[in-house]
Structures are given as structure tokens and as C-alpha cells.
C-alpha positions, 0 to 999 in steps of 0.5 A, spaced: 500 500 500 502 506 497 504 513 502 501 517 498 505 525 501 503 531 499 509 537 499 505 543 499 510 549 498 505 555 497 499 555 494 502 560 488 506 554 487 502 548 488 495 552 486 497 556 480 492 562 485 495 567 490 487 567 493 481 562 492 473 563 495 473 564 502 480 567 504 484 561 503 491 563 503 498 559 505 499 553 506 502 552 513 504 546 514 505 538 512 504 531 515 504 525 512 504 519 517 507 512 515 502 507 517 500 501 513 494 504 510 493 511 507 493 517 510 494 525 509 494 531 512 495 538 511 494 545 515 492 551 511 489 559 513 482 560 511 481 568 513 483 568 519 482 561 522 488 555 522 485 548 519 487 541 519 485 537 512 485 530 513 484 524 507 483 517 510 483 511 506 484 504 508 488 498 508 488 494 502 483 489 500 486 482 500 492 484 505 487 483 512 491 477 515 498 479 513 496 487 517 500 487 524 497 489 530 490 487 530 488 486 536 483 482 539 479 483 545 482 479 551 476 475 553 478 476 561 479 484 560 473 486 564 468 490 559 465 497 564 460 498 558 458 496 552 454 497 546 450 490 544 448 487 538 454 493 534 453 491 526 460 489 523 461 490 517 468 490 512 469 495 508 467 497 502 468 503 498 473 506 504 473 505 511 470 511 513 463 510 510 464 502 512 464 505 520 459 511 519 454 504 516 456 500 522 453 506 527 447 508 521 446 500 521 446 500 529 441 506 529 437 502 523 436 496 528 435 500 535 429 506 534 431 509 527 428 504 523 427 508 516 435 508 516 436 502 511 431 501 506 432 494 503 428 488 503 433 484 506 432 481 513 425 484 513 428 490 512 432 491 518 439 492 517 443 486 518 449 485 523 452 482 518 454 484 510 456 476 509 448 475 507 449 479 501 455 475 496 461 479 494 464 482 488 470 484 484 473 490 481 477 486 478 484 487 482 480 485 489 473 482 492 469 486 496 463 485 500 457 487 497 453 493 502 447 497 501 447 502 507 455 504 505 454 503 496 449 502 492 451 496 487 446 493 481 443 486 484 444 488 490 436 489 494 433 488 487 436 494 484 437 494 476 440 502 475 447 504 476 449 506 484 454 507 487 460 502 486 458 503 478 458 510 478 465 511 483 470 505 483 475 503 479 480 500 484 483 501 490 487 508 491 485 509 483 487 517 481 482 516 475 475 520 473 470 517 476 467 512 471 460 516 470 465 522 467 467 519 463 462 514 461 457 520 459 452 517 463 448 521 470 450 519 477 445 515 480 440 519 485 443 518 492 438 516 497 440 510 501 447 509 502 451 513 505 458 513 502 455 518 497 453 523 502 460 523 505 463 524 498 467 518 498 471 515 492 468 521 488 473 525 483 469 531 483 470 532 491 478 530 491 477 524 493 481 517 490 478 511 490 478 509 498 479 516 500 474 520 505 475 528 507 475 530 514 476 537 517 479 540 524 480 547 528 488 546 528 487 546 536 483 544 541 476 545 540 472 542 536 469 544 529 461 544 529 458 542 522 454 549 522 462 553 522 462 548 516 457 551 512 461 558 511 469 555 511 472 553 505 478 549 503 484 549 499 479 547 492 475 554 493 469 549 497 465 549 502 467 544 507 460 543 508 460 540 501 466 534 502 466 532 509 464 526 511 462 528 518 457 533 514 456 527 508 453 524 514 449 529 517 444 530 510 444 523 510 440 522 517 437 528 514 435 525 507 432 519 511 428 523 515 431 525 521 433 531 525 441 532 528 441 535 534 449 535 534 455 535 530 462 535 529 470 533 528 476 534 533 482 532 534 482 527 539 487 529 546 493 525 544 494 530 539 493 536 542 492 538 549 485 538 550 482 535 545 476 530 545 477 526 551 476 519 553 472 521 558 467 525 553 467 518 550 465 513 555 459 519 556 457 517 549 458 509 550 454 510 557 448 514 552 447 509 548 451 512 541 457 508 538 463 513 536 466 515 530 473 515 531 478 515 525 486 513 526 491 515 521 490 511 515 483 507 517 475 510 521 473 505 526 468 505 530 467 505 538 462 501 543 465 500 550 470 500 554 474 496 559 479 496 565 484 503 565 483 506 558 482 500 553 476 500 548 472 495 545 472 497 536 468 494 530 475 496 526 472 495 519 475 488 517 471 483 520 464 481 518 463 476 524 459 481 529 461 476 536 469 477 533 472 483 539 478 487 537 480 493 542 486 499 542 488 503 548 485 510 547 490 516 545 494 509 543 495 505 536 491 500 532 495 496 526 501 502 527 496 507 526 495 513 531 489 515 535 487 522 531 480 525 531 472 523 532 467 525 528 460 526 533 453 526 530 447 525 534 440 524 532 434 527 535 428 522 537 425 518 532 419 521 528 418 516 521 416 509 522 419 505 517 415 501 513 416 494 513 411 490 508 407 488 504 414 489 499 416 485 493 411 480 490 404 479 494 398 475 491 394 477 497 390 483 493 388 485 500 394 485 504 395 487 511 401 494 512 405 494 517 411 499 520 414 499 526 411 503 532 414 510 534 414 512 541 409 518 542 406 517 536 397 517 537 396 516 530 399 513 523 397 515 517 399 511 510 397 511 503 397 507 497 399 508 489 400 505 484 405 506 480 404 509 473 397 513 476 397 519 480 392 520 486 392 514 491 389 507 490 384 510 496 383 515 501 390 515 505 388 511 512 389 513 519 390 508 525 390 510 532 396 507 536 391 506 542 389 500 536 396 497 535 397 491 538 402 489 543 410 489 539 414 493 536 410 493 529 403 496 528 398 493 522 391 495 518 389 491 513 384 495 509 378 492 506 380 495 499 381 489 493 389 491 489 388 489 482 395 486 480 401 491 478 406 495 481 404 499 487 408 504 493 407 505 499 409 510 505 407 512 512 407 518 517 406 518 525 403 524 529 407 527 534 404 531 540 398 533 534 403 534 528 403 529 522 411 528 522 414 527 514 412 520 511 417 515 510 420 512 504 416 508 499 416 501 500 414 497 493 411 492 492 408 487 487 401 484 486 401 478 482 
């Protein structure tokens, strides 16, 4: 795996410019770590605050087992607390999209229930991305996964996603493949790799790669400082950081961010984020982003001193446990920052079936409750007809059986075709968004 180093002199030199959009000016200065895996950073001036620019890769498909110092959890180190039933998932795309998944599939499984939108597990994030089959770039194989990449066959899609339009292979410098095929990239909706801009040439981003930005001190970067700062391309960095990518996602799937951020963690610079604001976060219920030099993990617990239970984006195997010292190193990579993003009380049930092929033409809805919700509301459309099939229906939650899912069967009779489904819930006398379509098929 190649070190990729940047020598940045000025940015006359390097960028042909003396000013870009925002006040950048001068590049102040250059590291580059030398790990197993890829990873760059830069410092640089935009009006008068200092940024660190941060490019993450991955370690390299097919080289997993010959990687030092992968550590795993000693079956006797005492676990203070920890997260239950965390995904685990291997990388697909880059690191950094595989472990924002990991916490998304997390969020999925545990009251955000319209965060993943497949027909696969009765449409609950899976542990694992082991029930889906592999696939090849033709230089490695990769695991096939939704909530990180949209790939053609995969949860019956048959259009372009985000493995066609983005990759070429590890590392590749190249133009993404929609580019220079001519062909409009796919719609992002569903998988979270588009929104952090990951593997994505028009953003800066190689094959693998995902952009993080920082305050160069100790305090942390809000994603709302994001939205007027600019990095040395002249962008605005709410544009192509990833801790920002995966705010719009939560957004685009319906919910509201009550928080969100980058910083530095403290062993790179006196007060930065620390393991006790971490242990907080595990004790609250919220898996932890953190990002290595050269590899995003994700954090679920703690043990005796300062060690951490991790997902490190390498293992598919959900009961596998793998641990690093916090402030420490994981395969020679260094502890460098955390990207913090916390969603407020869920609000949109998820729709749950009927989906795919039905012969019942009088099929029960079902969706996943949501807590505080009086009412729910659903309509019915058949695809290729404006209007819906009948009067949207409204269900008091009073009505919904015991469990975790609410159901109505309409006496409505459905004529065979191609129909799409969504549902809302009223919160303290408002009607929340509506989810999602659900498709289904009547034969």
C-alpha cells in the first residue's frame, strides 16, 4: 500500500492562485504519517482561522491477515460498558463510510428504523454484510453493502449506484467512471458513502479516500462553522466532509441532528476530545466515530484503565472483539480525531411490508411503532397513476397491538401491478414527514 505525501510549498506554487473563495491563503504546514494504510494531512489559513485537512483511506483489500497489530479483545479484560448487538461490517468503498454504516446500521436496528431501506432481513439492517455475496473490481473482492454503496443486484436494484458510478480500484487517481462514461450519477438516497463524498473525483477524493476537517487546536469544529469555511479547492467544507456527508444523510432519511462535529482527539493536542467525553457517549447509548491515521473505526465500550472495545472495519463476524488503548495505536496507526453526530428522537416509522411480490390483493401494512406517536397515517399508489389507490388511512396507536410493529389491513381489493407505499406518525398533534416508499408487487 502506497504513502501517498503531499509537499505543499505555497499555494502560488502548488495552486497556480495567490487567493481562492473564502480567504484561503498559505499553506502552513505538512504531515504525512507512515502507517500501513493511507493517510494525509495538511494545515492551511482560511481568513483568519488555522485548519487541519485530513484524507483517510484504508488498508488494502486482500492484505487483512498479513496487517500487524490487530488486536483482539482479551476475553478476561473486564468490559465497564458496552454497546450490544454493534453491526460489523468490512469495508467497502473506504473505511470511513464502512464505520459511519456500522453506527447508521446500529441506529437502523435500535429506534431509527427508516435508516436502511432494503428488503433484506425484513428490512432491518443486518449485523452482518456476509448475507449479501461479494464482488470484484477486478484487482480485489469486496463485500457487497447497501447502507455504505449502492451496487446493481444488490436489494433488487437494476440502475447504476454507487460502486458503478465511483470505483475503479483501490487508491485509483482516475475520473470517476460516470465522467467519463457520459452517463448521470445515480440519485443518492440510501447509502451513505455518497453523502460523505467518498471515492468521488469531483470532491478530491481517490478511490478509498474520505475528507475530514479540524480547528488546528483544541476545540472542536461544529458542522454549522462548516457551512461558511472553505478549503484549499475554493469549497465549502460543508460540501466534502464526511462528518457533514453524514449529517444530510440522517437528514435525507428523515431525521433531525441535534449535534455535530470533528476534533482532534487529546493525544494530539492538549485538550482535545477526551476519553472521558467518550465513555459519556458509550454510557448514552451512541457508538463513536473515531478515525486513526490511515483507517475510521468505530467505538462501543470500554474496559479496565483506558482500553476500548472497536468494530475496526475488517471483520464481518459481529461476536469477533478487537480493542486499542485510547490516545494509543491500532495496526501502527495513531489515535487522531472523532467525528460526533447525534440524532434527535425518532419521528418516521419505517415501513416494513407488504414489499416485493404479494398475491394477497388485500394485504395487511405494517411499520414499526414510534414512541409518542397517537396516530399513523399511510397511503397507497400505484405506480404509473397519480392520486392514491384510496383515501390515505389513519390508525390510532391506542389500536396497535402489543410489539414493536403496528398493522391495518384495509378492506380495499389491489388489482395486480406495481404499487408504493409510505407512512407518517403524529407527534404531540403534528403529522411528522412520511417515510420512504416501500414497493411492492401484486401478482
Amino acid at each position: 500500500m502506497k504513502i501517498k505525501t503531499i509537499l505543499v510549498i505555497g499555494m502560488a506554487v502548488l495552486f497556480g492562485v495567490t487567493s481562492l473563495a473564502g480567504g484561503v491563503s498559505e499553506v502552513l504546514a505538512n504531515e504525512t504519517s507512515a502507517s500501513p494504510t493511507s493517510f494525509d494531512t495538511q494545515s492551511f489559513q482560511t481568513g483568519d482561522q488555522s485548519l487541519i485537512s485530513v484524507h483517510i483511506g484504508t488498508v488494502e483489500a486482500g492484505t487483512l491477515d498479513r496487517l500487524p497489530g490487530r488486536t483482539v479483545a482479551d476475553k478476561t479484560l473486564l468490559k465497564q460498558q458496552e454497546i450490544a448487538n454493534m453491526p460489523a461490517f468490512t469495508w467497502v468503498l473506504g473505511s470511513s463510510p464502512t464505520a459511519a454504516a456500522i453506527i447508521a446500521a446500529y441506529y437502523d436496528r435500535n429506534k431509527y428504523s427508516n435508516i436502511y431501506m432494503g428488503g433484506t432481513n425484513a428490512a432491518v439492517m443486518p449485523l452482518s454484510d456476509s448475507v449479501w455475496p461479494t464482488w470484484t473490481d477486478g484487482d480485489a473482492f469486496f463485500p457487497n453493502n447497501p447502507l455504505v454503496a449502492s451496487h446493481i443486484g444488490i436489494d433488487g436494484r437494476t440502475a447504476k449506484g454507487t460502486i458503478e458510478d465511483y470505483w475503479i480500484a483501490t487508491e485509483s487517481t482516475d475520473v470517476d467512471p460516470f465522467i467519463t462514461g457520459g452517463w448521470s450519477q445515480h440519485t443518492w438516497a440510501t447509502a451513505i458513502g455518497d453523502y460523505m463524498k467518498t471515492s468521488q473525483s469531483e470532491y478530491g477524493n481517490d478511490d478509498g479516500y474520505t475528507s475530514f476537517y479540524f480547528y488546528n487546536a483544541e476545540i472542536s469544529m461544529p458542522c454549522e462553522d462548516m457551512e461558511y469555511l472553505y478549503n484549499l479547492s475554493g469549497k465549502l467544507l460543508s460540501t466534502v466532509d464526511g462528518t457533514y456527508g453524514r449529517k444530510l444523510f440522517y437528514q435525507k432519511r428523515g431525521y433531525t441532528v441535534t449535534m455535530c462535529f470533528n476534533q482532534l482527539t487529546e493525544n494530539q493536542v492538549t485538550g482535545g476530545f477526551t476519553f472521558d467525553e467518550y465513555k459519556l457517549l458509550i454510557d448514552q447509548g451512541q457508538p463513536v466515530f473515531i478515525n486513526l491515521e490511515g483507517l475510521s473505526v468505530v467505538g462501543y465500550g470500554y474496559g479496565d484503565g483506558t482500553s476500548l472495545f472497536i468494530r475496526d472495519v475488517q471483520d464481518s463476524d459481529p461476536t469477533a472483539e478487537y480493542t486499542m488503548e485510547w490516545g494509543g495505536e491500532y495496526q501502527g496507526m495513531a489515535m487522531h480525531s472523532v467525528g460526533i453526530v447525534t440524532l434527535g428522537p425518532a419521528n418516521i416509522p419505517n415501513p416494513v411490508k407488504p414489499y416485493g411480490t404479494i398475491t394477497n390483493r388485500k394485504p395487511a401494512y405494517t411499520w414499526s411503532k414510534i414512541t409518542g406517536a397517537t396516530k399513523y397515517r399511510f397511503r397507497v399508489y400505484k405506480v404509473g397513476m397519480s392520486g392514491t389507490v384510496f383515501p390515505p388511512v389513519i390508525k390510532s396507536a391506542s389500536a396497535c397491538a402489543p410489539g414493536v410493529n403496528c398493522s391495518m389491513t384495509p378492506a380495499n381489493t389491489l388489482v395486480p401491478g406495481k404499487y408504493k407505499w409510505q407512512v407518517q406518525a403524529m407527534i404531540g398533534g403534528v403529522w411528522k414527514p412520511y417515510s420512504d416508499y416501500k414497493n411492492f408487487t401484486v401478482k
